[in-house]
SEFI-294304 format. One record per residue (C-alpha): residue number from 0; residue in one letter; chain; x, y, z. Coordinates in nm, 4 decimals. Each point is the difference from the previous one (the first is absolute). Last residue first. Example, Ala and Ser with C-alpha at 12.3 -4.5 7.8 and 13.67 -1.06 7.14 Angstrom:
2
REC     n   res   chain          x          y          z
REC     1     S       A     1.3670    -0.1060     0.7140
REC     0     A       A    -0.1370    -0.3440     0.0660
***
This chain:
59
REC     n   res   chain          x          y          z
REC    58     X       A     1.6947     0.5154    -1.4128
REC    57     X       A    -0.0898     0.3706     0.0878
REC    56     X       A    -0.3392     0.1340     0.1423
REC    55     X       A    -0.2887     0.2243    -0.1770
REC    54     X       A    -0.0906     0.2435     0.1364
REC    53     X       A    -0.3651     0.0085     0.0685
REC    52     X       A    -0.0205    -0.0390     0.3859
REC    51     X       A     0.3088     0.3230     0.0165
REC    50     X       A    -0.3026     0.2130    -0.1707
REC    49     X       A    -0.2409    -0.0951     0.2021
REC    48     X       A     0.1810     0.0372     0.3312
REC    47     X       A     0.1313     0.3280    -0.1003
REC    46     X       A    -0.3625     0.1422    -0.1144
REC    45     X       A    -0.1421    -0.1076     0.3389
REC    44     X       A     0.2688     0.1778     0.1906
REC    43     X       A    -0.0230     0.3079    -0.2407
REC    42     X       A    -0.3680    -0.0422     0.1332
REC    41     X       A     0.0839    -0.0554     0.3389
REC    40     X       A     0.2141     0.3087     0.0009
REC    39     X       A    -0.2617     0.2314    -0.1681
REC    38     X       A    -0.3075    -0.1265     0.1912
REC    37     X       A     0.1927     0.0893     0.3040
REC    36     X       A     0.0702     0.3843    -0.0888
REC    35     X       A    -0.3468    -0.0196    -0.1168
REC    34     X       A    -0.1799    -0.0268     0.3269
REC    33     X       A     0.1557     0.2995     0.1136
REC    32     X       A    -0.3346     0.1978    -0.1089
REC    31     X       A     0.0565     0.3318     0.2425
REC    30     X       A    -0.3733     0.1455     0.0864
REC    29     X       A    -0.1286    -0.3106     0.0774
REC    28     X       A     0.2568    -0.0445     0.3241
REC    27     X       A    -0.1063    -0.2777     0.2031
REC    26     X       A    -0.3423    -0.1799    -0.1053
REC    25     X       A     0.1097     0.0682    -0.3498
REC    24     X       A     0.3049    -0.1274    -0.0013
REC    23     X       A    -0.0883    -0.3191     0.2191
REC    22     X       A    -0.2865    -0.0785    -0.2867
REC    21     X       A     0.2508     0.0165    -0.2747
REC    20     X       A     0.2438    -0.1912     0.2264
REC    19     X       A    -0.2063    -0.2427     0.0126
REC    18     X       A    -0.1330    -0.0011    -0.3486
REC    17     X       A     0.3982    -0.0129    -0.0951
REC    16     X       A     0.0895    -0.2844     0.1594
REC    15     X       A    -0.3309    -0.1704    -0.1764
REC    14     X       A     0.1027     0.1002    -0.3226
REC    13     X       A     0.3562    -0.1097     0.0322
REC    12     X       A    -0.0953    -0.3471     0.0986
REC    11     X       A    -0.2333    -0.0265    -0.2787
REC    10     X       A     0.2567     0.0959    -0.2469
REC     9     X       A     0.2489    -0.2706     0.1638
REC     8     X       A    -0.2543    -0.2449     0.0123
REC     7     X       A    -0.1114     0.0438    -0.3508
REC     6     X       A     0.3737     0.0574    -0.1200
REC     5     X       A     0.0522    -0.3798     0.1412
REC     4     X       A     0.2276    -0.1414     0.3070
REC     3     X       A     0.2434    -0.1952    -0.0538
REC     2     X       A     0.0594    -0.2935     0.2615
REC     1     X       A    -0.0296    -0.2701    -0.2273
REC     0     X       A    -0.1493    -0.3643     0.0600
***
């Protein structure tokens, strides 16, 4: 059995991080969105991991 773990998960991980801290931005400070300072890294994140999942690997 493999230990990857799909896009889907990833992408729906990501989502949900971000709906919390969506929410805890707003609660906290609505006037300042900070949320996107996160979405930014884990999204580079995200891009990283999907990019290095494609290459392909030497013989």
């Amino acid at each position: 059995m493999s230990n990857t773990v799909t896009l889907g998960k990833k992408i729906k991980g990501y989502l949900l991080i971000l709906t919390l801290l969506s929410v805890i931005n707003l609660l906290t400070s609505p006037s300042y969105m900070w949320v996107v300072w996160p979405a930014i890294g884990m999204g580079i994140g995200l891009v990283v991991s999907t990019l290095s999942r494609n290459k392909p690997r030497a013989c």
